[in-house]
VMD Tcl script that draws the C-alpha trace (Angstrom):
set ca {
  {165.16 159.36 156.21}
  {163.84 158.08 152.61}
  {162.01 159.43 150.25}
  {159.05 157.21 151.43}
  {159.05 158.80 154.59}
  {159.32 162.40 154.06}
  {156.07 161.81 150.88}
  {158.29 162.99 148.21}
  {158.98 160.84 144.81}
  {162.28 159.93 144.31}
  {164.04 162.35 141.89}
  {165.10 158.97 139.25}
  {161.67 158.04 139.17}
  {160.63 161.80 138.36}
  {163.47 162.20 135.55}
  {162.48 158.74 134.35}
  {158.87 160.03 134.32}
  {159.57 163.18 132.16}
  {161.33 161.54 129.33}
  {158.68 159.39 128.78}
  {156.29 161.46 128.92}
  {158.06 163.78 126.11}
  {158.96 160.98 124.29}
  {154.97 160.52 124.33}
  {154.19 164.02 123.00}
  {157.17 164.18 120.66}
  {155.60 162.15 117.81}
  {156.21 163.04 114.29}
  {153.89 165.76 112.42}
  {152.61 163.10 110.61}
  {151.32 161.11 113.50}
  {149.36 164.02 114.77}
  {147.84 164.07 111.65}
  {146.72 160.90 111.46}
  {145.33 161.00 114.85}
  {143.51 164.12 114.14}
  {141.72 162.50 111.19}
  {141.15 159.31 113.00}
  {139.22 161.21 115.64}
  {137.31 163.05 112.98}
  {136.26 159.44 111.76}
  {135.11 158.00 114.96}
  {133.65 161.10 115.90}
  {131.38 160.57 112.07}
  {130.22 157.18 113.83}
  {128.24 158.55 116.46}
  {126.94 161.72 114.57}
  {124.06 160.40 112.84}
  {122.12 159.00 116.09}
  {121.16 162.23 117.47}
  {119.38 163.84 114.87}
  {117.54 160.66 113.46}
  {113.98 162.05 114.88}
  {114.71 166.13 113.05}
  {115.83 164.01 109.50}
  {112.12 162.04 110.10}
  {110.40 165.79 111.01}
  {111.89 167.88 108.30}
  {112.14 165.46 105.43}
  {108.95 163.69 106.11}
  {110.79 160.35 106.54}
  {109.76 157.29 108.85}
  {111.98 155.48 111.28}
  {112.29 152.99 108.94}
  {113.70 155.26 106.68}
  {116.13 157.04 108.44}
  {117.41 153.44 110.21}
  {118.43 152.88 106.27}
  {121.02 155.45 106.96}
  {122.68 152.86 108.73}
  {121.89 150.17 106.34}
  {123.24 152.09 103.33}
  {125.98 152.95 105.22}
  {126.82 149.59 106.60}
  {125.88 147.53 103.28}
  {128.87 149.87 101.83}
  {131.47 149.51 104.64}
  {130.95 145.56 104.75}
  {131.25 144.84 100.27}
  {134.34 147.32 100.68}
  {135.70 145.65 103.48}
  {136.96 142.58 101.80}
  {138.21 144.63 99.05}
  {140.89 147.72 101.18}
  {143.46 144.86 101.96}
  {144.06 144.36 98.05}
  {143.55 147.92 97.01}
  {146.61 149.13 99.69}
  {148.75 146.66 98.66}
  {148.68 148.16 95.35}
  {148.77 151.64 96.08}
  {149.36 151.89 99.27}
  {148.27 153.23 103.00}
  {148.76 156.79 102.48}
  {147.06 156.79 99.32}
  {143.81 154.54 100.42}
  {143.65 156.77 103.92}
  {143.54 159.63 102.20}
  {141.03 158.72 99.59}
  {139.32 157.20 102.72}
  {138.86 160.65 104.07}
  {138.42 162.62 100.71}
  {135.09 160.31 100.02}
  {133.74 160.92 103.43}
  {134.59 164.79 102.84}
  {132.82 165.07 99.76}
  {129.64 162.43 101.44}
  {129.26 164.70 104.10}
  {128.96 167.84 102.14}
  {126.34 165.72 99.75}
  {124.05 164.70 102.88}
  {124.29 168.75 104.22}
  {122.96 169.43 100.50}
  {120.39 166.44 100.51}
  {116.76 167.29 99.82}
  {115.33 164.26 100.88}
  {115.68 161.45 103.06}
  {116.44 159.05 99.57}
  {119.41 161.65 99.03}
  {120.46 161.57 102.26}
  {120.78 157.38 101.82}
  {122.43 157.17 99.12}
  {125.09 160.03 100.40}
  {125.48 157.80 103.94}
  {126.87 155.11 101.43}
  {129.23 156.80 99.73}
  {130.41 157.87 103.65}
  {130.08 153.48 104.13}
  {132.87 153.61 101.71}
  {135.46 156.17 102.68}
  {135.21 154.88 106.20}
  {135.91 151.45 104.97}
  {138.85 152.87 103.13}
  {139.82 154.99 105.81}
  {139.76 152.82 109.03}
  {141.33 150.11 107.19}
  {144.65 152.02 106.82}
  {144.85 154.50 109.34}
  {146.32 152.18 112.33}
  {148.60 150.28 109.99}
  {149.89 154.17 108.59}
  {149.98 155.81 112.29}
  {152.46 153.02 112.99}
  {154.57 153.18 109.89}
  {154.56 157.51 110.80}
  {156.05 157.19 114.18}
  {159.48 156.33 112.81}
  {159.66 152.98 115.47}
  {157.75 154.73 118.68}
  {154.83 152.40 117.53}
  {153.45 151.77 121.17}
  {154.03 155.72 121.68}
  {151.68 155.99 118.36}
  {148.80 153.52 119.26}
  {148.18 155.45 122.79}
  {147.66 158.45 120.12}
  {145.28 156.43 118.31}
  {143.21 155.49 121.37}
  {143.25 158.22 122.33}
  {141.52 159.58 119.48}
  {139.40 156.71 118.83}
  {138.09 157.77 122.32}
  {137.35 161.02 121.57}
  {136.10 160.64 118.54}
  {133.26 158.05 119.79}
  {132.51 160.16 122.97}
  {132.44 163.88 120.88}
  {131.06 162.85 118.22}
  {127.16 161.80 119.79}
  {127.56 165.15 121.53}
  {128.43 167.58 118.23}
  {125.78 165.60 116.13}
  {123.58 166.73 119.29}
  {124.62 170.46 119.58}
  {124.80 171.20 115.81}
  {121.19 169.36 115.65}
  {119.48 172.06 116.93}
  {120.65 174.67 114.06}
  {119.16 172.02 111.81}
  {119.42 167.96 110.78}
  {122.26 169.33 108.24}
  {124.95 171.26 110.45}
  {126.63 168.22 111.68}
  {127.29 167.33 108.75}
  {128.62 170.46 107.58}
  {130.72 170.90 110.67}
  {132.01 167.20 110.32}
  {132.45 167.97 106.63}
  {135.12 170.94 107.74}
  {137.01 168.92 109.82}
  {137.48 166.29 107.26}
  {138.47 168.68 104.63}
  {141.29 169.43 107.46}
  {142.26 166.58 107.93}
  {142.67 165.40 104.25}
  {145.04 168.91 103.79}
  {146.97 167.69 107.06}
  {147.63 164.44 105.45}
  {148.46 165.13 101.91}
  {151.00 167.81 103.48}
  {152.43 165.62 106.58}
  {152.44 162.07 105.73}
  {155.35 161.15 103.42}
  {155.38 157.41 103.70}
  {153.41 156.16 100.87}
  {153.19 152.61 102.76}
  {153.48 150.16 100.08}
  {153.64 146.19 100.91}
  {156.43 144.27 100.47}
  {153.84 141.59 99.20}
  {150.19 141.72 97.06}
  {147.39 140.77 98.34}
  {144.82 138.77 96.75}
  {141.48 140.20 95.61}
  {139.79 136.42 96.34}
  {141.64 135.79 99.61}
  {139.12 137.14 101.82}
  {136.47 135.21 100.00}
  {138.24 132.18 100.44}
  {138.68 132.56 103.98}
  {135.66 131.40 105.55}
  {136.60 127.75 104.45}
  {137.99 128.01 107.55}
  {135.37 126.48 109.65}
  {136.50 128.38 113.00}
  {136.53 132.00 111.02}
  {133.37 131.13 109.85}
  {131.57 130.38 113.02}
  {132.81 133.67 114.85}
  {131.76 135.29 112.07}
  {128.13 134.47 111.94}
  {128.12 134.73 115.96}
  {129.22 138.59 114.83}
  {126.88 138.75 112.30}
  {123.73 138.28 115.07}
  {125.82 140.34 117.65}
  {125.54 143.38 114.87}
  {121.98 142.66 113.80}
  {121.62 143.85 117.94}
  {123.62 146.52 118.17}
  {122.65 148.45 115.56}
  {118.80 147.93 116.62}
  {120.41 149.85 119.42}
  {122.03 152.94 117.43}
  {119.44 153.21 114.85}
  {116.26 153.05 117.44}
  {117.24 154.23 120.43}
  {117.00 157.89 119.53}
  {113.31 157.47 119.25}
  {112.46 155.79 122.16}
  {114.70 158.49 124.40}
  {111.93 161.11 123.16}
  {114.31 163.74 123.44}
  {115.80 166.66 121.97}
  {118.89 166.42 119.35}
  {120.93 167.57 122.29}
  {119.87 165.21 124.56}
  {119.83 162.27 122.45}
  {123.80 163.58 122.23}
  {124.59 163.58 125.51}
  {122.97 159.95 126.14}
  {124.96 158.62 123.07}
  {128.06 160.54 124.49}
  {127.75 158.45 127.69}
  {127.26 155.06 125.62}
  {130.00 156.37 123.71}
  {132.11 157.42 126.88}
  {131.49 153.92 128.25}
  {132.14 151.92 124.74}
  {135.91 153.15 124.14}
  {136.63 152.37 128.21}
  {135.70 148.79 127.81}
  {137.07 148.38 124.77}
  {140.70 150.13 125.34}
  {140.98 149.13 129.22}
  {138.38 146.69 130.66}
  {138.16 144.21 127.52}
  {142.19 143.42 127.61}
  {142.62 142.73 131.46}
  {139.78 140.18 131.12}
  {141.51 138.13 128.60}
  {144.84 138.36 130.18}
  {142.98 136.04 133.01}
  {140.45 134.26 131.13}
  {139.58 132.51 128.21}
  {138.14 134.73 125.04}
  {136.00 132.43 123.88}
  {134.45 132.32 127.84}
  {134.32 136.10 128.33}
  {133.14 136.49 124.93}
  {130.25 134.02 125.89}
  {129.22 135.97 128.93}
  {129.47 139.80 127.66}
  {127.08 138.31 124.96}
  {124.40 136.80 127.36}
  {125.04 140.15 129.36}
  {124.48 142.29 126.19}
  {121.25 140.00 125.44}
  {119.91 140.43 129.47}
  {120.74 144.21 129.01}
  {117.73 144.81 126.08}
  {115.53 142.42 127.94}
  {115.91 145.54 130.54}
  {115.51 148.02 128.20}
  {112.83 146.64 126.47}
  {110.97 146.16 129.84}
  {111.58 149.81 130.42}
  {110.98 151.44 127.62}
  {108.49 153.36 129.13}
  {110.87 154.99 131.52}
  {113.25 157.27 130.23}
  {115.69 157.28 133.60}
  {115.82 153.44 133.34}
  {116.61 153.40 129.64}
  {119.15 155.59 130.00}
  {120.98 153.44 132.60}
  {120.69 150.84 130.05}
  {121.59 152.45 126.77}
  {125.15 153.19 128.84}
  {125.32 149.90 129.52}
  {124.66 148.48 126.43}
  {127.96 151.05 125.49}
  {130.08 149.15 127.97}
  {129.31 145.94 126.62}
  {129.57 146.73 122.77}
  {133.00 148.22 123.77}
  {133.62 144.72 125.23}
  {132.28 142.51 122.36}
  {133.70 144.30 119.60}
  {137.41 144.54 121.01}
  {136.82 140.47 122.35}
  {134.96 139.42 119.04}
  {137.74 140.39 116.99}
  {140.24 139.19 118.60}
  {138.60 135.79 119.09}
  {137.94 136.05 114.79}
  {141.56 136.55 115.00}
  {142.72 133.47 116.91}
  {139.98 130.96 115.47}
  {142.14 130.66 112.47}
  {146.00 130.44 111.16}
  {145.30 132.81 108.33}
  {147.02 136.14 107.86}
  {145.62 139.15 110.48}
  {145.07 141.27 107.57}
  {143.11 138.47 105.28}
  {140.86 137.02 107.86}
  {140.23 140.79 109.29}
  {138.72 141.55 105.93}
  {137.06 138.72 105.74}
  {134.88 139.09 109.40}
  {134.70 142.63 109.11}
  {133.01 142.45 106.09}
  {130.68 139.29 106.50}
  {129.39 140.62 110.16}
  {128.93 144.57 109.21}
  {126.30 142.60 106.60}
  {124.34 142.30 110.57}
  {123.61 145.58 111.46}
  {122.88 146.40 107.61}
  {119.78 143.85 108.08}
  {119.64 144.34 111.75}
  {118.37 148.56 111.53}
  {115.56 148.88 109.83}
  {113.90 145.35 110.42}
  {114.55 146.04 114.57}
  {112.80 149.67 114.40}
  {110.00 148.16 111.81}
  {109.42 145.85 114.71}
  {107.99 149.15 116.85}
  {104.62 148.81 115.90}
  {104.23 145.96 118.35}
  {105.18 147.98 121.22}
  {107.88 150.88 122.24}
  {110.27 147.91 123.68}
  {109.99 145.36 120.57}
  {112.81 146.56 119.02}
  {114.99 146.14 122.27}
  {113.33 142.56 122.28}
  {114.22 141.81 118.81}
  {118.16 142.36 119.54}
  {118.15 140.82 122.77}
  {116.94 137.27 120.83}
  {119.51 137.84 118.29}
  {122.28 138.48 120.71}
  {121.56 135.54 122.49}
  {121.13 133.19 119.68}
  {124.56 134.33 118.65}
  {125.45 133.42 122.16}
  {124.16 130.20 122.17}
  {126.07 129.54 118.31}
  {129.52 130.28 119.75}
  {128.71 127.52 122.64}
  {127.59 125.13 120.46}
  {129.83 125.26 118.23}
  {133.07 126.21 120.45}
  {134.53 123.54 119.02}
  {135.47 125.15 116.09}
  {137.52 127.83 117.85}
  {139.31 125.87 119.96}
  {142.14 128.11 118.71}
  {140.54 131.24 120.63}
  {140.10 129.34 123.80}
  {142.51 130.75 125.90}
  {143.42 134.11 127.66}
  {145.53 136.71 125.72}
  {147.59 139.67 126.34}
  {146.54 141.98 123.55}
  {149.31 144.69 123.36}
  {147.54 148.34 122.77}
  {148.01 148.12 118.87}
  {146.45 144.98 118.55}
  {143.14 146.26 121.11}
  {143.52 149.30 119.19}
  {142.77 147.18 115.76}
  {140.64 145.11 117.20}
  {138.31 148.13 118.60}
  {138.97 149.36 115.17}
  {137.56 146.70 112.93}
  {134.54 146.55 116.01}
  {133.26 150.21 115.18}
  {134.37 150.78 111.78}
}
mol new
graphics top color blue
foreach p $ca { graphics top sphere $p radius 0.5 }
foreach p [lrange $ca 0 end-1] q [lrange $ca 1 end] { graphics top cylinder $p $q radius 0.2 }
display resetview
């Protein structure tokens, strides 16, 4: 009788099971610190969203004016973004990830201390800044920590990018209703851990064996197919941040339930981007998948625009909107990627910076747009979505390169996702 017939697993398969499965949990110190603070990070993303309507209550502030919490913050990540490339190379990944997470530290701390919503601005750029630094080096140093294990290392990184995005909606949420400023003390804690993890765990100073150039990203968009994907991401993040930066009005609910709709967008954003987004383009075409998660993500705030009046409805399509951002951002990147023959870490720098400069513009002139009507702002993405749309099939041409499938290994879906959220 075999082991198929009597239901048990063989006992090779359950010995070659265990190894790997210790081999999984017996990373380095260093690695579990990096993952820690790379949680913490992702988990800052998502905080702000659910206690946008208390900041407007308490410090007298408009919509407007608290969707330039986004702005300032993305203005910042986007004008450092084509600078972290040059500054590692020079002083290294330990020393920029760690500076990354010092600046958001000490940000956080200045927005709990913020008296008004100007304060509070200019603090949420100085946060734009340590992220940039932070996110820019933390894959690239969880890597270099694990001593070889690197697939072993990027499951840890997932799996705290994961967390991070689902918690994080969810703690902004709960610490909301103590007051606009706990999560930002709470978040402040953890990063102050996680910079004393770092400085005593990670060893590996991560120095390049070559300099990078402070113009190269610059000079990268003469590179007609970079450039194209780029303004198609540009449009795509003028939409999605209408989404983050107005949807916690128009849910008309409590910190804590703003949290646990953004945990469910969040929930839904790091599936598609870890799990759905790379089995697509192992059997089709980026460029093609790209093309239709776009015209999905555009149909998807025609929806919620046309229910904006109904909470249920726009709650169903807030989590969908999180399954196709996961989507985009992990297929966006990589198509930036393959559109051009320039280094990963030069034209990364380059499209990360030029399309944050979307969402910068894309929050507050979305949420201005409420005045016309509770769904304009949904209306306003959904057009810029699908112009973007429309750009990458007229001018496909250009990134002929990206028109193919491709089997992104988990380190390279784990950057891409990366460079999507940072």
């Amino acid at each position: 009788m075999t082991a198929l017939d009597t239901g048990t697993v063989p006992t090779s398969s359950v010995t070659r099971a265990e190894p790997e499965q210790q081999r999984l949990l017996s990373q380095p110190p260093a690695v579990w610190a990096i993952a820690f603070a790379a949680m913490v990070a992702f988990m800052g993303i998502g905080l702000v969203g659910p206690i946008l309507p208390t900041v407007a209550a308490d410090l007298d502030a408009t919509p407007v004016q608290t969707s330039l919490l986004f702005t300032s913050y993305l203005a910042v990540t986007a004008s450092a973004m084509f600078f972290t490339s040059w500054l590692s190379t020079r002083i290294g990944t330990r020393a920029v990830m760690i500076l990354g997470l010092a600046v958001i530290a000490l940000a956080a701390i200045g927005c709990a201390l913020s008296t008004n919503v100007g304060e509070l601005i200019g603090f949420r750029a100085v946060w734009g800044l340590g992220n940039a630094l932070f996110l820019s080096t933390a894959l690239a140093s969880i890597v270099s920590a694990s001593g070889g294990r690197s697939e072993h290392a990027v499951v840890f990184y997932e799996a705290a990018l994961g967390i991070g995005l689902a918690v994080g909606p969810l703690l902004g949420g709960l610490l909301g209703q103590i007051g606009w400023f706990a999560p930002f003390w709470g978040t402040a804690s953890l990063f102050a851990v996680g910079v004393a993890a770092l400085l005593v765990l990670v060893r590996d100073r991560g120095l390049a064996a070559q300099r990078s150039s402070v113009s190269a990203p610059f000079r990268a968009f003469a590179d007609r197919g970079l450039l194209a994907i780029s303004v198609v991401a540009f449009l795509y993040n003028a939409g999605f941040f209408v989404t983050l930066s107005y949807t916690p009005y128009a849910l008309e609910l409590p910190a804590v339930g703003i949290g646990l709709v953004m945990m469910g967008f969040g929930i839904g954003l790091a599936i598609a981007g870890v799990l759905i987004a790379p089995r697509l383009t192992r059997r089709y075409s980026v460029v093609w998948v790209l093309f239709w998660f776009l015209v999905a993500f555009a149909a998807t705030h025609v929806a919620a625009a046309l229910s904006a009046g109904s909470r249920p409805l726009l709650v169903v399509c807030v989590v969908l909107l999180g399954i196709e951002i996961g989507a985009v951002n992990t297929i966006l990147t990589e198509a930036a990627m393959e559109a051009t023959t320039l280094p990963r870490a030069v034209a990364s720098s380059a499209y990360s910076g030029f399309r944050f400069f979307g969402g910068a513009i894309g929050a507050p002139v979305g949420t201005a747009l409420a005045v016309f009507g509770v769904g304009a702002p949904y209306a306003a993405a959904a057009v810029s979505a699908a112009l973007g749309a429309a750009l990458l099939f007229a001018l496909r041409h250009l990134v002929v390169r990206a028109d193919h499938t491709a089997d992104l290994s988990e380190r390279t879906t784990a950057e891409d996702l990366t460079l999507g959220e940072a």
